[in-house]
Biotite code that builds the C-alpha atoms (Angstrom):
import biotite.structure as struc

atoms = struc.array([
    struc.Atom([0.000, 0.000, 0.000], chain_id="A", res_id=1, res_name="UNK", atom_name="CA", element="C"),
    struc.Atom([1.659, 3.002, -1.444], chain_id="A", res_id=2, res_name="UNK", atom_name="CA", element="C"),
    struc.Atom([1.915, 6.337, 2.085], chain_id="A", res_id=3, res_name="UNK", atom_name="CA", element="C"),
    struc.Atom([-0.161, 8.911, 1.623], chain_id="A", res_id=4, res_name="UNK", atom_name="CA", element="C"),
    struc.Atom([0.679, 11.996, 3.005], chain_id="A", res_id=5, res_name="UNK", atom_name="CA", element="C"),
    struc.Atom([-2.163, 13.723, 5.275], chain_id="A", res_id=6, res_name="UNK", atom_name="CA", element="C"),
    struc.Atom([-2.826, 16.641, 2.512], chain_id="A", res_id=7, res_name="UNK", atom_name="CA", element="C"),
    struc.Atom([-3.639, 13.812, -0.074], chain_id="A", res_id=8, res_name="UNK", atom_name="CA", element="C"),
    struc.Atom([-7.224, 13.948, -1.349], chain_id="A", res_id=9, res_name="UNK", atom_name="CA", element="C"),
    struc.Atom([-9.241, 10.796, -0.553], chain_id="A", res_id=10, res_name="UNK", atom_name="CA", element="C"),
    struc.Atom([-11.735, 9.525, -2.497], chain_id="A", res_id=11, res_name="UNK", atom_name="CA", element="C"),
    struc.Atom([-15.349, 10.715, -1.214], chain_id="A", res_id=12, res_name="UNK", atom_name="CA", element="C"),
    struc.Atom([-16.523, 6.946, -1.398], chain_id="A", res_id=13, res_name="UNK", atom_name="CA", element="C"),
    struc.Atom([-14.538, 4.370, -0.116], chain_id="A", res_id=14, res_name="UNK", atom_name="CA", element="C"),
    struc.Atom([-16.613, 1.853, -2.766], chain_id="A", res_id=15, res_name="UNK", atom_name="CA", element="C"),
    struc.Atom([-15.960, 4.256, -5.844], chain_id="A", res_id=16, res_name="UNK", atom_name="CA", element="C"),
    struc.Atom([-12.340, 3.829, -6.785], chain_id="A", res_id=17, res_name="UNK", atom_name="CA", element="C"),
    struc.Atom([-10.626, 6.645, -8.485], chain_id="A", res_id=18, res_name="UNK", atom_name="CA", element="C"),
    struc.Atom([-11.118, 6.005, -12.088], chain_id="A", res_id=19, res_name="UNK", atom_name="CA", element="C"),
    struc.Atom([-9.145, 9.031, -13.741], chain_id="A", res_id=20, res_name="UNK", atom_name="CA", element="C"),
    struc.Atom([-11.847, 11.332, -13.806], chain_id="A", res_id=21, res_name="UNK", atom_name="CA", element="C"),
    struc.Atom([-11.294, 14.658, -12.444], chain_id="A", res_id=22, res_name="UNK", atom_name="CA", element="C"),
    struc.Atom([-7.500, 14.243, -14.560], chain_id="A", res_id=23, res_name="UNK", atom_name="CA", element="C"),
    struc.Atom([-9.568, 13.813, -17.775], chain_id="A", res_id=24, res_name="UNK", atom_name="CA", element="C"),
    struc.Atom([-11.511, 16.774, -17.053], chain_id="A", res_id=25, res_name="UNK", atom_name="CA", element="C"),
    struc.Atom([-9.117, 18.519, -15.653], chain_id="A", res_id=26, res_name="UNK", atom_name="CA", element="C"),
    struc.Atom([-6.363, 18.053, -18.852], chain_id="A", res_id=27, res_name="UNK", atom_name="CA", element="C"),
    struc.Atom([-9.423, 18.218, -21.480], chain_id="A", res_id=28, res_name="UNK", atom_name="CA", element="C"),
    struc.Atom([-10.092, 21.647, -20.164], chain_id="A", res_id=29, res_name="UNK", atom_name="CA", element="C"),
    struc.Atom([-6.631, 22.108, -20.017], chain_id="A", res_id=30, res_name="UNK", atom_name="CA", element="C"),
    struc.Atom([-6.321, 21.559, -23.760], chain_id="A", res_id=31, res_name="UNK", atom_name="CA", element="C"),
    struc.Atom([-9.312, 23.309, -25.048], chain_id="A", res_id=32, res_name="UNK", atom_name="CA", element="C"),
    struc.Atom([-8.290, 26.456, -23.157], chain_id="A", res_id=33, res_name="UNK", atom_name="CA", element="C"),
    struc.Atom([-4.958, 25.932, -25.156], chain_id="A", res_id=34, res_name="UNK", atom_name="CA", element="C"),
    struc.Atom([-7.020, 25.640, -28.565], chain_id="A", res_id=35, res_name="UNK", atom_name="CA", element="C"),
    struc.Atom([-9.110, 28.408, -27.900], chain_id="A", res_id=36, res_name="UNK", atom_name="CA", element="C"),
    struc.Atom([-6.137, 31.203, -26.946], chain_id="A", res_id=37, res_name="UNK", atom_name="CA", element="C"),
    struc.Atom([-4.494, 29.940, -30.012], chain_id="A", res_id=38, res_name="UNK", atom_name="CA", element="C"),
    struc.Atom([-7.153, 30.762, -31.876], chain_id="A", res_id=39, res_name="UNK", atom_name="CA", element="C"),
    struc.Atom([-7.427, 33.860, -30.235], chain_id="A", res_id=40, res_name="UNK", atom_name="CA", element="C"),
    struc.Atom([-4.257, 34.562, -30.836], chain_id="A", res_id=41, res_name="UNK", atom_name="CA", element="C"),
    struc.Atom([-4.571, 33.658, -34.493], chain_id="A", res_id=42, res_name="UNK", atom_name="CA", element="C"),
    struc.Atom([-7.102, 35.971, -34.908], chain_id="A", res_id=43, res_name="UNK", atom_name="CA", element="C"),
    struc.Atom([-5.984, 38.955, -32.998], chain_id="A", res_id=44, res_name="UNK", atom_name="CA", element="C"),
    struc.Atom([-2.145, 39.206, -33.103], chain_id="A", res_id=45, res_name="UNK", atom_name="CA", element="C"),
    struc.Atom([-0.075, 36.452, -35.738], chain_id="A", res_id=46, res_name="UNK", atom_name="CA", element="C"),
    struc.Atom([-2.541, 37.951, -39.065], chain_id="A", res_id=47, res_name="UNK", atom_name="CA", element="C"),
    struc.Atom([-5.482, 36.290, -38.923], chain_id="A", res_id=48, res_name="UNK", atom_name="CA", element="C"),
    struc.Atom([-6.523, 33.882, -42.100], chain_id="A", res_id=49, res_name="UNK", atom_name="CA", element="C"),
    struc.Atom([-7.714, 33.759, -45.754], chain_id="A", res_id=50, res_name="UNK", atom_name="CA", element="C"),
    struc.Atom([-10.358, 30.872, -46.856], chain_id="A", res_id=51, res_name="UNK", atom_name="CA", element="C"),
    struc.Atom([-6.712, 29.546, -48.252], chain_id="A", res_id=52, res_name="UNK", atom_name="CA", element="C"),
    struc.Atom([-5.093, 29.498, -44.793], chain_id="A", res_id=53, res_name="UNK", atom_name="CA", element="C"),
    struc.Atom([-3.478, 31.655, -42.416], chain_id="A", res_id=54, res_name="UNK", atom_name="CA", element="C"),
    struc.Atom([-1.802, 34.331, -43.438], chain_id="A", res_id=55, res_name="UNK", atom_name="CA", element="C"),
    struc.Atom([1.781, 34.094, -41.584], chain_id="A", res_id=56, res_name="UNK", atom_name="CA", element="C"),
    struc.Atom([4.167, 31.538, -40.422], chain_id="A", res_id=57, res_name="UNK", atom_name="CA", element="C"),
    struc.Atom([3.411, 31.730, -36.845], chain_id="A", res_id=58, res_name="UNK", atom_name="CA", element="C"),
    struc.Atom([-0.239, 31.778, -37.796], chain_id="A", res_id=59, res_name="UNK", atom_name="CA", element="C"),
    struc.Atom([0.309, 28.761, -39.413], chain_id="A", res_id=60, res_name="UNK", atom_name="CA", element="C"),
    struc.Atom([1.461, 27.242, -36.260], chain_id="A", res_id=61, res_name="UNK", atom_name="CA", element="C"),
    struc.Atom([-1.394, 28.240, -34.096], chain_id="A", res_id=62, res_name="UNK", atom_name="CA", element="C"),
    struc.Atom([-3.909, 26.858, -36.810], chain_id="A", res_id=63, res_name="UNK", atom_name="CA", element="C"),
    struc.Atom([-2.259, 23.426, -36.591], chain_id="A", res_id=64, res_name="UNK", atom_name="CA", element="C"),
    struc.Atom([-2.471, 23.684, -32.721], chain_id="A", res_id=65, res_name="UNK", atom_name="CA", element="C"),
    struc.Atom([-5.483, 24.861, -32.733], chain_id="A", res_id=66, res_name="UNK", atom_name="CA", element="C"),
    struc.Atom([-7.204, 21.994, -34.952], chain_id="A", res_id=67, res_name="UNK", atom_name="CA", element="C"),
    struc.Atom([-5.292, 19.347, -32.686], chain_id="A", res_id=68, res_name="UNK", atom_name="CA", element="C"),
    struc.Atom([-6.231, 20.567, -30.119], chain_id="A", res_id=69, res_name="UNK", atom_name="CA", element="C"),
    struc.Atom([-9.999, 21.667, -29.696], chain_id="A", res_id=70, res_name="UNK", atom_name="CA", element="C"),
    struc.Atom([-11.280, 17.905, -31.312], chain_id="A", res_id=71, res_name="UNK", atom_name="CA", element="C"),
    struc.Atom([-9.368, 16.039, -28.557], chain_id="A", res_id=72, res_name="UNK", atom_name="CA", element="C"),
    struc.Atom([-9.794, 18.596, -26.055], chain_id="A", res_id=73, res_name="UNK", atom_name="CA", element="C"),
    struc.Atom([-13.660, 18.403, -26.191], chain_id="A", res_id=74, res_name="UNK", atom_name="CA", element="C"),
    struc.Atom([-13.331, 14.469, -26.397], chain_id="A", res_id=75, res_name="UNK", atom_name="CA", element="C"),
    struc.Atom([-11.831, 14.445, -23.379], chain_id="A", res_id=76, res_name="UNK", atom_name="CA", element="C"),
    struc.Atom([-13.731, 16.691, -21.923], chain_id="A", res_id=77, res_name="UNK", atom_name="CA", element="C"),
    struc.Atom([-16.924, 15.035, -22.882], chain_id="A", res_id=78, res_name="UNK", atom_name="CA", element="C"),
    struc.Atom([-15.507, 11.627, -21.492], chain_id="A", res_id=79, res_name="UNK", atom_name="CA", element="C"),
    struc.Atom([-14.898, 13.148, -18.109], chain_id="A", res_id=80, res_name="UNK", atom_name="CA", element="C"),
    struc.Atom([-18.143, 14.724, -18.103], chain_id="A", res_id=81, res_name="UNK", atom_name="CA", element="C"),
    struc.Atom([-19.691, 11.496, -19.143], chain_id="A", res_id=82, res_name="UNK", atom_name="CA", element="C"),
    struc.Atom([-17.848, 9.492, -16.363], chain_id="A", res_id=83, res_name="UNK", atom_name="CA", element="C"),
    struc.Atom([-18.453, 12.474, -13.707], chain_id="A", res_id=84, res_name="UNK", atom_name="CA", element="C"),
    struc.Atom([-22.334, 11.841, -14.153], chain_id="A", res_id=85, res_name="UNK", atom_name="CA", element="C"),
    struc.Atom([-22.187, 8.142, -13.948], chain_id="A", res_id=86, res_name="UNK", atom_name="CA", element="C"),
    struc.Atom([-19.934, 8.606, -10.851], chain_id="A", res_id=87, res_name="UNK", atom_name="CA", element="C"),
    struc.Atom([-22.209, 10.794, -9.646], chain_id="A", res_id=88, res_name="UNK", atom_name="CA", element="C"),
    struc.Atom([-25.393, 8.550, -9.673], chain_id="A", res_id=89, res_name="UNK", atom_name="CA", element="C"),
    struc.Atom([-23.604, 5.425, -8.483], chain_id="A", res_id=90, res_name="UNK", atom_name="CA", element="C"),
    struc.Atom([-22.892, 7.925, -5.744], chain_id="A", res_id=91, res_name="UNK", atom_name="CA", element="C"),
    struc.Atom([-26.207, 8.705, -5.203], chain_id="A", res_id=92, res_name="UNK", atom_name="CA", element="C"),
    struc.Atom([-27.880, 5.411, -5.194], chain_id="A", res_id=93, res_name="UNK", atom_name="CA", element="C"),
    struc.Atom([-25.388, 4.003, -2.605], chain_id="A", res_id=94, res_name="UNK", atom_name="CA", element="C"),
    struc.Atom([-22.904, 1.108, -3.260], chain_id="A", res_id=95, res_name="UNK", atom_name="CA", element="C"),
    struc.Atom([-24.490, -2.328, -3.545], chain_id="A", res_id=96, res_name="UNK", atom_name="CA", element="C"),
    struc.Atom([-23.192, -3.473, 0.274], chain_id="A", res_id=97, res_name="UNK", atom_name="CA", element="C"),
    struc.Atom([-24.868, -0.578, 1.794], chain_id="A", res_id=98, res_name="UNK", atom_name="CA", element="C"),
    struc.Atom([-28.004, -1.392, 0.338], chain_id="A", res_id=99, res_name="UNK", atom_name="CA", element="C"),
    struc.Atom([-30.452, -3.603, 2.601], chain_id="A", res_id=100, res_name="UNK", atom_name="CA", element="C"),
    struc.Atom([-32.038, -6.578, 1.131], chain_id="A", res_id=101, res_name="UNK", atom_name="CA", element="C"),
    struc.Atom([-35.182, -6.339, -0.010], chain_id="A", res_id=102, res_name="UNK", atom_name="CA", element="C"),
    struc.Atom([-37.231, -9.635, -0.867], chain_id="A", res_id=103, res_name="UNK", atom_name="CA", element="C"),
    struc.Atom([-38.590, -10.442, -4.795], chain_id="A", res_id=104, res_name="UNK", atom_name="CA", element="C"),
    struc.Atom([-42.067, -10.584, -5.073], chain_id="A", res_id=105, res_name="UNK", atom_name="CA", element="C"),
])
């Protein structure tokens, strides 16, 4: 069993493991924030773009990072979301051994 230090977080639920997903939300947002303010940046300060491309070098640059990174930014970000919900409810409805047992009728 790996030592925790006292400042660690612990898991809310003993039952619920911790399955990754405040780090996928947290890097997906991560990355889209990166996509968008290259964007921005593309926009406002490196020369913007043409319907043939962007306009500069460095413009170039923050297109390519910008269409890496906003698809697999909001993928991540969706499957983090996704897995927050579902974490959520099993939350909600209580682990199976805390559950009393109620007869089939």
């Amino acid at each position: 069993m790996p030592n925790r230090s006292p400042n660690s977080r612990q898991p809310t639920n003993p039952h619920l493991p911790d399955d990754g997903t405040r780090q996928l939300l947290q890097w997906g947002s991560c990355i889209v924030a990166s996509g968008a303010a290259a964007v921005a940046l593309l926009l406002t300060v490196l020369g913007g773009f043409t319907p043939t491309g962007a306009t500069t070098n460095p413009g170039w640059m923050a297109l390519i990072v910008a269409l890496m990174a906003l698809p697999f930014g909001n993928l991540l970000l969706l499957l983090g979301v996704a897995k927050w919900l579902r974490n959520r409810k099993l939350a909600r409805r209580g682990s199976p051994q805390n559950r009393p047992n109620r007869p089939k009728s």
